[in-house]
C-alpha positions in Angstrom: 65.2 96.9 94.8 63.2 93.8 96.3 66.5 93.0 98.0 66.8 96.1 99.6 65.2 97.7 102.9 64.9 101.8 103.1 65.7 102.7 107.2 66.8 106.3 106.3 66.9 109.0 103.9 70.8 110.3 104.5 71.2 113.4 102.5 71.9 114.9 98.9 75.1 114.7 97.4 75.7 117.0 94.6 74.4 114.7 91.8 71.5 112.9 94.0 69.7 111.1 97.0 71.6 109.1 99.1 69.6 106.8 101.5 71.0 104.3 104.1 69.4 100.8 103.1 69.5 97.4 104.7 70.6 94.4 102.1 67.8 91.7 102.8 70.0 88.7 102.2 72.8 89.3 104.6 71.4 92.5 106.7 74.5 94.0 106.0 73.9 98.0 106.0 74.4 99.9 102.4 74.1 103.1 101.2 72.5 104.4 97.5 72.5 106.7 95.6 69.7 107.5 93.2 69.6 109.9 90.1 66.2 110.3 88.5 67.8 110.7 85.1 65.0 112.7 83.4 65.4 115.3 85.6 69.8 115.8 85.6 71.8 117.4 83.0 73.7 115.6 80.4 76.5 116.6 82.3 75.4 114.9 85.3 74.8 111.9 84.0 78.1 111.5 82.5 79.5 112.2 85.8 77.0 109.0 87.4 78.3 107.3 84.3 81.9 108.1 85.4 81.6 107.4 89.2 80.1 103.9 88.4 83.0 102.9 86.2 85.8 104.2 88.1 84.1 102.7 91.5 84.4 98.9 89.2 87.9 99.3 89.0 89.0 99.7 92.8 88.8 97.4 95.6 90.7 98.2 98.6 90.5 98.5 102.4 90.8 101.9 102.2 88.1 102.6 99.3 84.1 102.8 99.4 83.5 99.6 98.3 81.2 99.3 95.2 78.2 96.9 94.8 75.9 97.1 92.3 74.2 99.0 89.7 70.6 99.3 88.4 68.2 101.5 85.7 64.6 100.9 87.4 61.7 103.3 86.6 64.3 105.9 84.8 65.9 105.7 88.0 69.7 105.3 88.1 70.6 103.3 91.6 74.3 102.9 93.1 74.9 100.4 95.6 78.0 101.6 97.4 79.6 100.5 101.3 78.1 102.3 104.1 80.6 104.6 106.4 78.9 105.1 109.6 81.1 107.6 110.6 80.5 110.2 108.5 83.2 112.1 106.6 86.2 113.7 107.7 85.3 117.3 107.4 82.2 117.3 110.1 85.1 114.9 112.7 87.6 117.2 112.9 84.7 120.8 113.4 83.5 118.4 116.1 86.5 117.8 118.4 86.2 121.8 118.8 88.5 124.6 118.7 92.0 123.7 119.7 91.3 120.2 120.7 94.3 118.8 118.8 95.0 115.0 117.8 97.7 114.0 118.3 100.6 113.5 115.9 100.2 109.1 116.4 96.6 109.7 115.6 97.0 111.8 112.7 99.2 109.5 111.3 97.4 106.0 111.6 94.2 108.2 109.6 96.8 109.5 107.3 98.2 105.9 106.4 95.0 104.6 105.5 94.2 107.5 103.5 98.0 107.3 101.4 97.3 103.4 100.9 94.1 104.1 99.5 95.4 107.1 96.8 98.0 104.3 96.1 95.8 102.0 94.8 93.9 104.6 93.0 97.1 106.0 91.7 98.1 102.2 90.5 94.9 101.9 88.7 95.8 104.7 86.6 93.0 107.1 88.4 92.9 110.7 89.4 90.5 111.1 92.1 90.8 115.2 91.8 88.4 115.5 94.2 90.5 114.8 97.9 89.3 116.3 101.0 88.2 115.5 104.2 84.4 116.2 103.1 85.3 112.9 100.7 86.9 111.1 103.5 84.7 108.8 105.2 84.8 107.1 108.7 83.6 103.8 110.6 81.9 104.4 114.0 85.4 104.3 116.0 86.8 107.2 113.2 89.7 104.8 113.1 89.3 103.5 109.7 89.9 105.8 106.6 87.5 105.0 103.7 88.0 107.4 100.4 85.0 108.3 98.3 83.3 110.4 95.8 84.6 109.6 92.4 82.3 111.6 90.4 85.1 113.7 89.2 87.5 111.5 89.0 89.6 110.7 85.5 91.0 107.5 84.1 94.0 108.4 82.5 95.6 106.6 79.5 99.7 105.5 80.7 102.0 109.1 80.9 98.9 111.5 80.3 98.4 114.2 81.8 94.5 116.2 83.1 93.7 119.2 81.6 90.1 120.0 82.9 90.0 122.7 86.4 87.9 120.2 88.0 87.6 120.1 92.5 87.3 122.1 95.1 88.6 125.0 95.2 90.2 125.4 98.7 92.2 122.1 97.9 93.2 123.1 94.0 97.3 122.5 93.4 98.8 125.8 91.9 99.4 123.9 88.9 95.6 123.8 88.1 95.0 127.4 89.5 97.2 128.1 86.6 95.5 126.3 84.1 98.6 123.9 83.3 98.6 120.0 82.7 98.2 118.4 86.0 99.0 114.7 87.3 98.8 112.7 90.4 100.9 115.5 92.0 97.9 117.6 92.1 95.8 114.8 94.3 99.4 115.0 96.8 98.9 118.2 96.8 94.7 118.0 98.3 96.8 115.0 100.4 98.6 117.4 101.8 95.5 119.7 102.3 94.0 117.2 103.8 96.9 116.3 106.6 97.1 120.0 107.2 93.5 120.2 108.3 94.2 117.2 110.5 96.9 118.7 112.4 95.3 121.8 112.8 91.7 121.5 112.3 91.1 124.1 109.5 91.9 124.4 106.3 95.3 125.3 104.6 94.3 127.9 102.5 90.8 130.0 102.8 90.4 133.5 101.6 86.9 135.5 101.2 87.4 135.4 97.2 88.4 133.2 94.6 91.1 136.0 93.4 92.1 135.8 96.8 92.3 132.2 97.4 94.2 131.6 94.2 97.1 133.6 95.2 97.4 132.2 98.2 97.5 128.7 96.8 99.8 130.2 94.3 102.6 131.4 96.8 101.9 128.2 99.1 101.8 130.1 102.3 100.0 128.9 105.0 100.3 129.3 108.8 102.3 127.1 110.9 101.1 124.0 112.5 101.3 123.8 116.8 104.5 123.5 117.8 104.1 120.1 120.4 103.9 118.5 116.4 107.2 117.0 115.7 109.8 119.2 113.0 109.5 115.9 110.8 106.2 116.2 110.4 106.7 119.5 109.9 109.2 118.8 106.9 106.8 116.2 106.1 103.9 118.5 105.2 106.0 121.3 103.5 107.3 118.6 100.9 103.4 117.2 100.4 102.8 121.2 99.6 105.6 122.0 97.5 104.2 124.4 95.1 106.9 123.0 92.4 104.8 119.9 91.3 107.8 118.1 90.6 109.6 118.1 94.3 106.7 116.9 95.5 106.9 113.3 95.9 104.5 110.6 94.7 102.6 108.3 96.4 105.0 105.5 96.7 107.5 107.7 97.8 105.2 109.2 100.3 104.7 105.9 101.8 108.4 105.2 101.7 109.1 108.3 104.3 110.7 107.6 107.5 107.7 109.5 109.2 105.3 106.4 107.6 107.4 104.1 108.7 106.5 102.9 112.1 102.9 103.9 111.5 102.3 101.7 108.6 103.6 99.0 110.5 101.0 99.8 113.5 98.5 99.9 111.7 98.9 96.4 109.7 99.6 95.1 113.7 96.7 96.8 114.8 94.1 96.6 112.5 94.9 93.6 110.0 93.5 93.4 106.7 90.4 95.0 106.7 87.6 93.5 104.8 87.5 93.8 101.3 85.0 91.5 99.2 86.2 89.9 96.3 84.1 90.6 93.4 85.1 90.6 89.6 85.4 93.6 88.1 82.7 94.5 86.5 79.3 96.4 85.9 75.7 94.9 86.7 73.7 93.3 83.4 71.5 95.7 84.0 73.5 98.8 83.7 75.9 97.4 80.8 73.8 99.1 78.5 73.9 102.5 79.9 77.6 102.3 81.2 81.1 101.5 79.4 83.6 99.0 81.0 86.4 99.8 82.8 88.6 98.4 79.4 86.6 100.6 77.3 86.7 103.7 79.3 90.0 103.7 79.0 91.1 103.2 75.6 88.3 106.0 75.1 90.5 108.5 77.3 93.8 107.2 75.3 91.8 108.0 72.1 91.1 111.6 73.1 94.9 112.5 74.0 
């Protein structure tokens, strides 16, 4: 940690401390995330164990970026990109009660945030965790950066997730049901998530779970403000299909007419962002303590 500066204390996440930390050699701003492992469940740790090797396997524009990993005084340390924007969630509450974005606006976030599943998607990865708590900002909250993997799976080719893992306002009907999900479920939060964007609240809220559940189950949700466009309308029913199978995947999501002229904006507008280059792979000093990306994977084609 000698190449490391603490300027602030950030919050807790659900499985530790996150602190804001300046990189010594290039004063580049970072954020990390420390565990004390003697004092986390088994099952937490195997969720740090998880988060670090899914994080090694993605790098995109659209992705927290990962750094580093270290095991110093029984304390586990992640070295992840730093969002200065916060998350999605705490935007949106703070434009205040009907201060709409507008449907351009909505759709240059939403781009970034479809890219991003993509290359999750490619690599194989259910994030099962999407929602605009997980989706993080820069300063200008023009630049969609997803995070949280703790949750996330790396699935073996054509398997399918069995484990009700996420939150529970964004679950897909096929896991409030208990069945064999996919990446549909993660279009289905996508969908969630573009809801809440249009009409700054969420899609489906009830004051029990019972409750919740069926209305996830019957996909009902009230209709977004009518100055948005009847494609995006369309757009948004076919995200939250409750038949898993009409609902498109992520390359055909992109492929939409509605993406169209907003993907190309946004590759005029903002370039490509920066992305280091950096191999793929874990920290000597965490090698130990975590599998590679290789390894994790032929493990989760050995349990299927």
């Amino acid at each position: 940690m000698e190449n490391y500066k603490l300027i602030q204390a950030i919050g807790r996440g659900a499985y530790g401390n996150v602190y804001l930390y300046k990189r010594i050699e290039d004063g580049r701003a970072v954020v990390i995330k420390m565990l004390h492992m003697e004092s986390i469940s088994e099952e937490e740790c195997e969720l740090t164990k998880n988060e670090v090797r899914v994080l090694s396997m993605l790098q995109h524009p659209n992705v927290i970026e990962y750094f580093d990993n270290c095991l110093e005084n029984n304390t586990m340390m992640i070295v992840m990109e730093y969002a200065p924007g916060g998350n999605l969630y705490d935007y949106l509450r703070s434009r205040g009660e009907g201060n709409l974005l507008q449907e351009e606006d909505v759709l240059h976030l939403f781009c970034q945030l479809a890219l991003g599943l993509q290359h999750i998607h490619n690599s194989n990865i259910l994030h099962r965790d999407i929602k605009s708590n997980n989706i993080l900002l820069d300063r200008s909250h023009r630049i969609v950066k997803i995070g949280d993997f703790g949750i996330s799976k790396i699935l073996s080719s054509k398997s399918k997730a069995h484990t009700v893992v996420g939150t529970p306002c964004y679950l897909s009907p096929e896991l409030c049901q208990e069945r064999p999900y996919n990446q549909k479920s993660d279009i289905w939060a996508l969908g969630c998530v573009l809801y809440e964007m249009l009409t700054l609240r969420r899609a489906f809220e009830a004051e029990t779970l019972p409750a919740l559940i069926m209305k996830i189950m019957r996909g009902i949700f009230a209709p977004i403000h009518p100055h948005y466009s009847q494609e995006m309308r369309a757009f948004l029913h076919l995200l939250l299909h409750i038949d898993a199978a009409q609902r498109p995947t992520i390359d055909q999501v992109l492929a939409q007419p509605l993406i169209f002229s907003p993907l190309l904006r946004l590759h005029a507008d903002l370039g490509m962002l920066h992305c280091a280059s950096r191999p793929l792979r874990l920290s000597s000093v965490g090698q130990d303590r975590f599998k590679s990306p290789k390894a994790a994977t032929e493990t989760q084609a050995k349990e299927k």
